[in-house]
KELOLUM-644941 format. One record per residue (C-alpha): residue in three letters; x, y, z. Coordinates in Angstrom, 1 decimal. Layout:
BEGIN
<atom 'ALA'; <X; Y; Z>>;
...
REM end
This chain:
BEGIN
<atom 'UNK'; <25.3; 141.6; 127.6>>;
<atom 'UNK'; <24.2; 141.1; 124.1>>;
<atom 'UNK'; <21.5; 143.4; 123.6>>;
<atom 'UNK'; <23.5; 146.5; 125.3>>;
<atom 'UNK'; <24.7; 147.5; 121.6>>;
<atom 'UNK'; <20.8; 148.3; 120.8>>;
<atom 'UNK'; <21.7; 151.0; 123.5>>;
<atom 'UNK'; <17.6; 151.4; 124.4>>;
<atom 'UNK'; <15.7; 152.2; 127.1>>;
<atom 'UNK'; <13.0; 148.8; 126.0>>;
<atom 'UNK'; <14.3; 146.6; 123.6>>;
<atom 'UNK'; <12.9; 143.7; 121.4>>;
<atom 'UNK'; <15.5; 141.6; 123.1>>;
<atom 'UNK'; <16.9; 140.9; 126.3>>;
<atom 'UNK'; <18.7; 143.6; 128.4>>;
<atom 'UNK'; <20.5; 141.1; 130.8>>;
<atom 'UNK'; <24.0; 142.9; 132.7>>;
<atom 'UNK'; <25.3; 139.3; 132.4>>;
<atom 'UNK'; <27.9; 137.5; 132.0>>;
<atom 'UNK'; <29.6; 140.2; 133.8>>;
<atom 'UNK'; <29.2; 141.9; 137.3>>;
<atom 'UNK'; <28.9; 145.2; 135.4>>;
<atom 'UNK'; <25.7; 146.9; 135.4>>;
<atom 'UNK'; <24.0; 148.6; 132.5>>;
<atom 'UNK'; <23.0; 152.7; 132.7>>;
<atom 'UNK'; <19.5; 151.2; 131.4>>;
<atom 'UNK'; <16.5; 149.7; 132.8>>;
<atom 'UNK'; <14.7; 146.9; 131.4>>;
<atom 'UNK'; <11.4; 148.5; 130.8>>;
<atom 'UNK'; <8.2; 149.1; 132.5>>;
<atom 'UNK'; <6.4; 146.3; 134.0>>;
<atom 'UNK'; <9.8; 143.3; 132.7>>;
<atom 'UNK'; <10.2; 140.8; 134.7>>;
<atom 'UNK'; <13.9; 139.8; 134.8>>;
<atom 'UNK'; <15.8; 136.6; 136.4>>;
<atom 'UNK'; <19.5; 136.8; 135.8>>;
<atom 'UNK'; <21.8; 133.4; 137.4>>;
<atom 'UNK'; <24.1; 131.1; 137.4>>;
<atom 'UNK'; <27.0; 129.3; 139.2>>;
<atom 'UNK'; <30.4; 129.2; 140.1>>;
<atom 'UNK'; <33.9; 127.8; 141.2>>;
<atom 'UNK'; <37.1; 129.4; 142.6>>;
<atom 'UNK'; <40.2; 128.9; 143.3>>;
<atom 'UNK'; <42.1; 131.3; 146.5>>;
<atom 'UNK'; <45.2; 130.4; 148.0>>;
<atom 'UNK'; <46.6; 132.7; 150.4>>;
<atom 'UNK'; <50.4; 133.0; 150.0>>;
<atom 'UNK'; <51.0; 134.4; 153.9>>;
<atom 'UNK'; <48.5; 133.2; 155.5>>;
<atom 'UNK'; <49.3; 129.3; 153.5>>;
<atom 'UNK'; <45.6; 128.7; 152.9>>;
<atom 'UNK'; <43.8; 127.2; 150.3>>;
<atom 'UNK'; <40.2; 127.5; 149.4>>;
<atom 'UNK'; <37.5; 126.0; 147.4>>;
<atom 'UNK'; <34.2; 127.8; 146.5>>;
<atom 'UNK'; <31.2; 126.8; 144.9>>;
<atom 'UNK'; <28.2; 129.1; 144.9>>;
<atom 'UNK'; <25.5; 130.3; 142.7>>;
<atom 'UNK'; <24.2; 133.9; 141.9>>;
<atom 'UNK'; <21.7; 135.5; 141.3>>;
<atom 'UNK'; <19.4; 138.3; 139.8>>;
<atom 'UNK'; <15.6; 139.5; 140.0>>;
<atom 'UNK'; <14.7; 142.8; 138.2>>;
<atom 'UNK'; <12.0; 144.6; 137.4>>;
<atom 'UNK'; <11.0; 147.4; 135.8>>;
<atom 'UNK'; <8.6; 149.8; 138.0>>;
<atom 'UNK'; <5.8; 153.0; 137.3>>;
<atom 'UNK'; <7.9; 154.1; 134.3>>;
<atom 'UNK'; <10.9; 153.5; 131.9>>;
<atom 'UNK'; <13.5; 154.6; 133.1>>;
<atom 'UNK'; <13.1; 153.2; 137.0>>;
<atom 'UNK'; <13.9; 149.3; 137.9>>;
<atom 'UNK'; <14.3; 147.7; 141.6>>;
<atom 'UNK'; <16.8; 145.4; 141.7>>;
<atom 'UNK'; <17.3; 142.4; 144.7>>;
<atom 'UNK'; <20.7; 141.0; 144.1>>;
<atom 'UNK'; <21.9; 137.4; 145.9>>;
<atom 'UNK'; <25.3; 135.6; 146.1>>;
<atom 'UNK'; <25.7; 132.4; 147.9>>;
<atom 'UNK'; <28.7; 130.3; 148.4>>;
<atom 'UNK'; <30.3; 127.7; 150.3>>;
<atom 'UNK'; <33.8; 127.8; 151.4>>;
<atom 'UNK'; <35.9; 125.1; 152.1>>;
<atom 'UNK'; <39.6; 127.0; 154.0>>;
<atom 'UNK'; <42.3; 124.3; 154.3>>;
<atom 'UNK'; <45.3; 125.9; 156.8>>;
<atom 'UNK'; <48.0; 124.1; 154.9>>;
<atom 'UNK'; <50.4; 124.1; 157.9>>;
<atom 'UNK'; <48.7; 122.9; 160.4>>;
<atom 'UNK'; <46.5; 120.1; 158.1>>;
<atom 'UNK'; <43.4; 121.4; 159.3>>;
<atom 'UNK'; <39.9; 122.7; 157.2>>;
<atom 'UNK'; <37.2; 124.6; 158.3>>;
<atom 'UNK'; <33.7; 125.6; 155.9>>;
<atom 'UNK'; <31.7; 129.0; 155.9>>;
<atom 'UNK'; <28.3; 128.9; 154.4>>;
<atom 'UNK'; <26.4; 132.3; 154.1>>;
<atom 'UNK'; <25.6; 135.3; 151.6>>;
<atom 'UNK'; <28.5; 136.9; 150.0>>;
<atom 'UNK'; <26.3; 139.6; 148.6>>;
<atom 'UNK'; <22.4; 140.4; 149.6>>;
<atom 'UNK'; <21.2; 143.7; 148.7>>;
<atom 'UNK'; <18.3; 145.4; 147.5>>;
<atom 'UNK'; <18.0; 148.8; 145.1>>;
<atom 'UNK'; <16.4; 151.3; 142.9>>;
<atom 'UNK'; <17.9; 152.4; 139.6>>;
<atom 'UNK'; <17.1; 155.4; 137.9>>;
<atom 'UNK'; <18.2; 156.5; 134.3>>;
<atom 'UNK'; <19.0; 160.4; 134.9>>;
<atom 'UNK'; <20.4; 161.0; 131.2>>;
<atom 'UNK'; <20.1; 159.0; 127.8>>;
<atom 'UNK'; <22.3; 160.1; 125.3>>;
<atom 'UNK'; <20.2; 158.2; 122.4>>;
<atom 'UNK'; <16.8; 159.8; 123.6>>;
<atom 'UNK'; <16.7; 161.8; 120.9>>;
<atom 'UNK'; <15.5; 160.4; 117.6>>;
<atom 'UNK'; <18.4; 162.6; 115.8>>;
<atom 'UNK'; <21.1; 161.7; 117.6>>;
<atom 'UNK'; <19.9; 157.7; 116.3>>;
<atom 'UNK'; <19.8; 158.0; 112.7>>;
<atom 'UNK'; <22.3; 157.5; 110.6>>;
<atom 'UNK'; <24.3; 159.6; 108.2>>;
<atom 'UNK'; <23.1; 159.0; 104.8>>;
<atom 'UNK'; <26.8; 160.7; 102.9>>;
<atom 'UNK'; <29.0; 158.5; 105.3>>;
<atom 'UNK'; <29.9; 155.3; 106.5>>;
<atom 'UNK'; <32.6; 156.3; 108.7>>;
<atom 'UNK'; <30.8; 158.4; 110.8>>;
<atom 'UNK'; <28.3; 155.5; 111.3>>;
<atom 'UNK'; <30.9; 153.0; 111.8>>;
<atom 'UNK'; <34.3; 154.3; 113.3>>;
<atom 'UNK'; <35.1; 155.6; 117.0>>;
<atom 'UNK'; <34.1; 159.4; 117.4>>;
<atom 'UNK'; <35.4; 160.8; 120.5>>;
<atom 'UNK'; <31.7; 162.1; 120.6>>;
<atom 'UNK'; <30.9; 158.6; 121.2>>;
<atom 'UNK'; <32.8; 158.3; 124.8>>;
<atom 'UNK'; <29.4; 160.7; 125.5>>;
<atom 'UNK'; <27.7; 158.4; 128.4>>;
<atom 'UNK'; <23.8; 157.6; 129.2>>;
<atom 'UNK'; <23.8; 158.0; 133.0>>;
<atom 'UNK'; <21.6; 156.3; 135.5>>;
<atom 'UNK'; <22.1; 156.4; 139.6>>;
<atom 'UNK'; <22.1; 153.9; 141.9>>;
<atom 'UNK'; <20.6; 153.6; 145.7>>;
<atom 'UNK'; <20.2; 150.6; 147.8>>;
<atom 'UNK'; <20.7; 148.4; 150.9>>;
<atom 'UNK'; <23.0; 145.8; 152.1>>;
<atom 'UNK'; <21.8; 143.2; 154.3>>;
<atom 'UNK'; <23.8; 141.4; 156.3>>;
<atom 'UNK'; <21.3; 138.8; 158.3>>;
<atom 'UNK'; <22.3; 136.6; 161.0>>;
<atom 'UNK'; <26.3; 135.7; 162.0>>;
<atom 'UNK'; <27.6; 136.1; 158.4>>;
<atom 'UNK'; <31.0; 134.7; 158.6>>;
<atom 'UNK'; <31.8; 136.4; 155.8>>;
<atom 'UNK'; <31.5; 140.1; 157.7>>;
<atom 'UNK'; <32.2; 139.4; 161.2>>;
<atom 'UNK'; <30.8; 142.7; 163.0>>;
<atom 'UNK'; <29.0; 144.6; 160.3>>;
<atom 'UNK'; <25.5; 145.9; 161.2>>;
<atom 'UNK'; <22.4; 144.1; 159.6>>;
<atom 'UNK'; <21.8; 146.6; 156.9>>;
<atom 'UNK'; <24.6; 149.2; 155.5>>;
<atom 'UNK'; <24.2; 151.3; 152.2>>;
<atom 'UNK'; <25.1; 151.6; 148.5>>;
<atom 'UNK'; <25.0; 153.8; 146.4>>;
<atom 'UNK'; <26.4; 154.1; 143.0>>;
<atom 'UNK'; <26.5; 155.9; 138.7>>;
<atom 'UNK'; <26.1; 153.2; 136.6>>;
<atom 'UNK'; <27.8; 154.5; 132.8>>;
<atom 'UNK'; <27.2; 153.5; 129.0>>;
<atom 'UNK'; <28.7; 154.9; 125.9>>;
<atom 'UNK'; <27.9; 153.1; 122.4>>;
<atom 'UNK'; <32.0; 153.4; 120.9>>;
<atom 'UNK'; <30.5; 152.2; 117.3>>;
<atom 'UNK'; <27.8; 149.9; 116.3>>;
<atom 'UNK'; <29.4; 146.8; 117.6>>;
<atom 'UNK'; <31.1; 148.4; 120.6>>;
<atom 'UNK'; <29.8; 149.1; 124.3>>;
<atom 'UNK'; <31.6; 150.6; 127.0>>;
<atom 'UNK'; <30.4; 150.5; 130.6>>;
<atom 'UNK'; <31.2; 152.3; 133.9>>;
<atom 'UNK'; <30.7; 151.2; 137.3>>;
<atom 'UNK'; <31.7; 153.6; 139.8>>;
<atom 'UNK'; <30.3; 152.1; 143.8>>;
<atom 'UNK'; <30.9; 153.2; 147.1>>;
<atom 'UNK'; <29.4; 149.8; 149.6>>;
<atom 'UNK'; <28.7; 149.0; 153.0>>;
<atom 'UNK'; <28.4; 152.5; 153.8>>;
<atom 'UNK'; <28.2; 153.0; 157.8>>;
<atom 'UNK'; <29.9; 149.8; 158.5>>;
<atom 'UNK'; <33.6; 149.8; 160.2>>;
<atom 'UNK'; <34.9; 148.7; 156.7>>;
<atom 'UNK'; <33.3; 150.6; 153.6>>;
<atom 'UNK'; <34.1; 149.3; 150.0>>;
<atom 'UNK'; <35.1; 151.5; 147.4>>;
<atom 'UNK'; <34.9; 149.7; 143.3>>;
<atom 'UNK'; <35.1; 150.4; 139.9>>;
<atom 'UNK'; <34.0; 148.2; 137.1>>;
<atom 'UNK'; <34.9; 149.1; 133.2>>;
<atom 'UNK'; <33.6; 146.6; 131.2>>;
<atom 'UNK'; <34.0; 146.5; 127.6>>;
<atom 'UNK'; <31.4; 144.3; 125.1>>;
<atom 'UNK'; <31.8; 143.3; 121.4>>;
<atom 'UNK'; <29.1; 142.1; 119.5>>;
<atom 'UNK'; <29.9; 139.7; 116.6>>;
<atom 'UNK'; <28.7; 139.8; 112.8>>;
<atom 'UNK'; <26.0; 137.0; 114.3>>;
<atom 'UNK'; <23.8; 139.3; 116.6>>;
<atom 'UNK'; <23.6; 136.2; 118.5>>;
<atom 'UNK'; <27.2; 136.2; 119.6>>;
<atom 'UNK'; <28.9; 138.9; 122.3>>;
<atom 'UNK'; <32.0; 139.0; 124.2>>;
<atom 'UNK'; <33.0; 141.0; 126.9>>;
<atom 'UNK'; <36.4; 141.6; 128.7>>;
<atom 'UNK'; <36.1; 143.4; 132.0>>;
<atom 'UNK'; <38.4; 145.3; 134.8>>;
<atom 'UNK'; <37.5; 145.9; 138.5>>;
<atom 'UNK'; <38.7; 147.2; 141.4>>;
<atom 'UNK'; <38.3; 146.9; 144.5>>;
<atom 'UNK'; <39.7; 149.0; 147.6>>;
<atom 'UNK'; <38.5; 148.6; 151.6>>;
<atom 'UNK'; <40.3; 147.4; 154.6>>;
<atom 'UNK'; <38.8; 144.1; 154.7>>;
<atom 'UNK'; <40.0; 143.3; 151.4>>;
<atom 'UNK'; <41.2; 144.9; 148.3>>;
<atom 'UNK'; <42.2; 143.8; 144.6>>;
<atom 'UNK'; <42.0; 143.8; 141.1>>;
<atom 'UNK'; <40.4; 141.5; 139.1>>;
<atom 'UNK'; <40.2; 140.8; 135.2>>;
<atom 'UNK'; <37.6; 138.9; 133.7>>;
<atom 'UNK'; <36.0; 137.7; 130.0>>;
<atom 'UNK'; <33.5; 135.7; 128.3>>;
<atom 'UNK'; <30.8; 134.6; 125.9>>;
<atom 'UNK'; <27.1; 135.6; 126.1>>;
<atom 'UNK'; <24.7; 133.7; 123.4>>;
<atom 'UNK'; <20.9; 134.5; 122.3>>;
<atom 'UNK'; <18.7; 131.4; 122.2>>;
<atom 'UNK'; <15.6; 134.0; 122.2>>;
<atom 'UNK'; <14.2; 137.3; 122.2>>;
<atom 'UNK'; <13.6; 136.6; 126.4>>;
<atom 'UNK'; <16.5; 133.9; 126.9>>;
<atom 'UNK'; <20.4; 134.2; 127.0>>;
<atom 'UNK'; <23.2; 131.9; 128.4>>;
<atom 'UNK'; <26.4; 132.7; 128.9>>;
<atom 'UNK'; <30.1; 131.7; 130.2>>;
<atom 'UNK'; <33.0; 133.9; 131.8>>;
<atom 'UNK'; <36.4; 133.3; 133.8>>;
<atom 'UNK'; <38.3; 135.4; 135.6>>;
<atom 'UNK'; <41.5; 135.9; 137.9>>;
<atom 'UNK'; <42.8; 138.6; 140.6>>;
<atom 'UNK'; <46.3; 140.2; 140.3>>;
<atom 'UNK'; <47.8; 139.3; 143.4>>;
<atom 'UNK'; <48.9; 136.5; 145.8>>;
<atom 'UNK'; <46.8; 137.6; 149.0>>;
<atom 'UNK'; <45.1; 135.6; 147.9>>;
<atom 'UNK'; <45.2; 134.9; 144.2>>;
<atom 'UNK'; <41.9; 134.4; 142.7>>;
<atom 'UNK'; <41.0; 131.6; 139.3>>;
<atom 'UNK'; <37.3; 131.6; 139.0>>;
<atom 'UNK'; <34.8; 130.5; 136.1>>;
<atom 'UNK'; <31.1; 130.8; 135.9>>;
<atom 'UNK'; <28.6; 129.9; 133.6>>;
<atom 'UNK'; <24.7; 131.0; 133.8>>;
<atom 'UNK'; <21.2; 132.3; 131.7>>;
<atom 'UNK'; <18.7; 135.3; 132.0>>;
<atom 'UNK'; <15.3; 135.2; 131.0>>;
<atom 'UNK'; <12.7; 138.0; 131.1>>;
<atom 'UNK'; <8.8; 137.7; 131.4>>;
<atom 'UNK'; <8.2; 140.1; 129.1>>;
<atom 'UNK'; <4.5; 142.5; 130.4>>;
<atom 'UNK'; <6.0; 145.5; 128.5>>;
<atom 'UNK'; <3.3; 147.6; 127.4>>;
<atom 'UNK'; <4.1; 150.9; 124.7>>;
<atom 'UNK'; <2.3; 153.9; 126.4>>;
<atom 'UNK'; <1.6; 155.2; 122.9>>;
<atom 'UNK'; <-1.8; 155.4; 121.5>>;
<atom 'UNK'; <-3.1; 155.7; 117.9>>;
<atom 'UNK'; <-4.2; 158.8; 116.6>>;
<atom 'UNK'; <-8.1; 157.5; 116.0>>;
<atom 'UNK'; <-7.9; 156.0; 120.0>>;
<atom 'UNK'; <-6.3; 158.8; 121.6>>;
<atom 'UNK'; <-9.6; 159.1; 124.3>>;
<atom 'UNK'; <-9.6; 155.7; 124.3>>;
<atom 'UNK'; <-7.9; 154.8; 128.2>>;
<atom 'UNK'; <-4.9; 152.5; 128.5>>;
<atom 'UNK'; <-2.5; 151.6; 125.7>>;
<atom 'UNK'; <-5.1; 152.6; 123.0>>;
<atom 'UNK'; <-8.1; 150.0; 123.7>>;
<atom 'UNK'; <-11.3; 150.0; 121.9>>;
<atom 'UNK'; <-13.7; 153.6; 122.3>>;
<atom 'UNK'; <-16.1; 152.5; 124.5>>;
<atom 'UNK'; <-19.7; 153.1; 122.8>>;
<atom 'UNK'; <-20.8; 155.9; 125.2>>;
<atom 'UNK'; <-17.7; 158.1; 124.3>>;
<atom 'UNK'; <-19.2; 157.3; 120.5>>;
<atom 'UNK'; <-23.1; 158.3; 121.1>>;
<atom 'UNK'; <-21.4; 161.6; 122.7>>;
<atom 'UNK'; <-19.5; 162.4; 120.0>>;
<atom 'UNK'; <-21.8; 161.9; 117.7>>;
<atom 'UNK'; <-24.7; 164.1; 119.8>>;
<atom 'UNK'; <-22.2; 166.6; 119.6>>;
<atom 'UNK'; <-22.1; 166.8; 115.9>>;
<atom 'UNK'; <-25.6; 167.0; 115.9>>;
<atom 'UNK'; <-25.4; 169.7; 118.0>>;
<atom 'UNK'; <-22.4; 171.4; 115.6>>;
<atom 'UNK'; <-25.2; 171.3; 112.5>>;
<atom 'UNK'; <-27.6; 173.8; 114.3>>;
<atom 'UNK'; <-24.9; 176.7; 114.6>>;
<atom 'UNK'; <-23.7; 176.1; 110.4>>;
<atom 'UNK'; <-21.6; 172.5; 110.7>>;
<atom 'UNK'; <-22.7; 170.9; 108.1>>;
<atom 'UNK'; <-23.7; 167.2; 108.8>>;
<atom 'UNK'; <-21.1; 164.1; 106.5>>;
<atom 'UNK'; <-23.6; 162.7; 103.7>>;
<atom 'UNK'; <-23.0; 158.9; 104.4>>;
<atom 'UNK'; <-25.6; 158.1; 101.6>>;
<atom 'UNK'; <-28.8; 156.4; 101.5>>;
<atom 'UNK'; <-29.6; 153.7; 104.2>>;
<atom 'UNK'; <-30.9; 150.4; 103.2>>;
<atom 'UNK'; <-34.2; 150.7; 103.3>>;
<atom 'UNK'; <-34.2; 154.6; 101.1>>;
<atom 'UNK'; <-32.4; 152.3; 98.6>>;
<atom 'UNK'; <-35.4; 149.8; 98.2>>;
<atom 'UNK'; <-38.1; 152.4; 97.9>>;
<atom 'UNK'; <-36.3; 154.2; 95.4>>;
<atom 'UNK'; <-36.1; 150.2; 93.4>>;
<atom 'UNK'; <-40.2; 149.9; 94.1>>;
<atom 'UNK'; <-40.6; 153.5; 92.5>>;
<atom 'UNK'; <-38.1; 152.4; 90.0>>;
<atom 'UNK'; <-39.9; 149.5; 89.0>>;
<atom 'UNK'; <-43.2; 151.2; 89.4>>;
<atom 'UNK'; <-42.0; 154.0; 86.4>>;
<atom 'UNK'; <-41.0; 151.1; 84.5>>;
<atom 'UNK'; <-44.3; 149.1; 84.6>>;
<atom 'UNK'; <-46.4; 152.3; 83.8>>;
<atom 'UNK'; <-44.3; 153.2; 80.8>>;
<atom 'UNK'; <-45.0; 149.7; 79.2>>;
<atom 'UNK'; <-48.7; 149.8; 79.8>>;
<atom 'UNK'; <-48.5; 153.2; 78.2>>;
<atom 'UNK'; <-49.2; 155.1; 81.2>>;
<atom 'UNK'; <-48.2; 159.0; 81.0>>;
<atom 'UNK'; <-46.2; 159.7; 84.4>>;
<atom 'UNK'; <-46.9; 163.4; 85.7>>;
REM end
């Protein structure tokens, strides 16, 4: 979550929503390629039902950033293994399958720093460039549609149709140079028997290194299935511009069933990010301001010539090379005739 203070549509550096399960208000730029993962443990014991569980699973990310800036589709994966002791009865049974498979688009409907005034800074005070405005709580908005699949006998979701619906308004408000805040407001599963309402507020620092972020984070969840609230926090480091690794733990609020988990994990971009702008002299030149083609040259130059019959008057470039050595041979002719004696008319 490092680079979120830049608050920028495309940054220099990666834009990764890790180590969190927060997700950012902004894209990670046209034509970024974007792998987010890592893996994880937890503990949940289940105080009524006297169960005790182990789970181990890894998750995952792949972004990308599509047509434009402010659009990216985003395929999300979890995958654990779940190892349910009945502490009663002495007897264990394991679950394999996705936690979490889904598939969306996100679009970035308001950017509160898309103005160039509104990011630079005020020469005749620090403390408006450095200290919490309640100006700041201001959010960039971007909204969230996508699809759920639920493939095969998923054990984890006993009855619910092969694909349901998500939709979601992703928040990000830039508190002070060094502070993020970010909403997550979801309503899940949508046309399944049990829907899934969730909030995530997640809160990042960055440290006087700009390599170095921390992050605590809230969410909620509320269904019929299952429903909690969880608190998490963690570390995020910059190796480079397109890699980050990170570490988090976490734990729920209740006993039904209590929740101790820890991940760790990296994101890594292939950066293809193109600027659309073009320099002034290569306007006409196609593409990301590649080299004028020499037709579109001889054109403009036939139209010049045309300009100098109606009264344009044509650029003096000088003589060429070969004017410059007649004008030496008559040179050196003058010269020789005036040493002979010879009277030039």
């Amino acid at each position: 979550m490092l680079p979120l203070i830049g608050l920028a549509q495309y940054t220099d550096v990666i834009n990764s929503n890790r180590p969190g399960q927060s997700v950012s208000a902004y894209a990670v730029g046209r034509n970024v390629i974007q792998v987010e993962g890592g893996v994880f443990y937890e503990q949940s014991d289940h105080s009524l039902l006297n169960t005790e569980s182990n789970i181990w699973g890894g998750e995952f990310a792949l972004r990308y950033g599509l047509l434009f800036e402010e659009l990216e589709i985003i395929y999300e994966g979890t995958y654990q293994n779940q190892n349910i002791t009945y502490t009663d009865f002495g007897t264990s049974y394991n679950l394999t399958d996705f936690s979490r498979n889904r598939v969306g688009l996100k679009f970035l409907i308001y950017d509160r720093y898309k103005s160039e005034e509104r990011n630079k800074p005020n020469l005749y005070s620090w403390r408006a460039n450095n200290v919490f405005q309640l100006k700041n709580l201001i959010p960039s908005v971007s909204v969230y549609g996508g699809a759920t699949f639920n493939l095969g006998d998923n054990p984890f979701y006993v009855g619910d149709p092969t694909v349901s619906y998500r939709a979601m308004v992703a928040t990000q408000s830039r508190l002070s140079p060094r502070f993020v805040l970010i909403g997550n407001f979801a309503y899940d599963r949508i046309s399944t028997d049990f829907p899934e309402l969730s909030y995530i507020v997640s809160l990042t620092h960055a440290f006087r290194n700009p390599k170095w972020s921390a992050f605590v984070e809230n969410q909620g969840i509320d269904s019929d299935r299952y429903s909690d609230v969880l608190l998490r926090g963690g570390i995020a480091h910059l190796l480079s511009e397109d890699l980050q690794v990170d570490f988090n733990l976490g734990a729920s609020f209740k006993n039904t069933p209590s929740r101790i988990f820890v991940t760790m994990g990296a994101s890594y971009r292939l950066d293809l990010h193109k600027d659309k702008l073009k320099a002034i002299d290569e306007q006409n030149a196609g593409e990301n301001g590649g080299a004028i083609k020499k037709n579109s040259m001889k054109k403009k130059e036939k139209k010049k010539k045309k300009k100098t019959g109606s009264g344009a008057e044509d650029i003096d470039l000088g003589p060429t090379k070969k004017q410059l050595r007649k004008l030496k041979k008559e040179e050196k002719k003058k010269k020789k005739n005036s040493d002979n004696g010879a009277i030039d008319f």
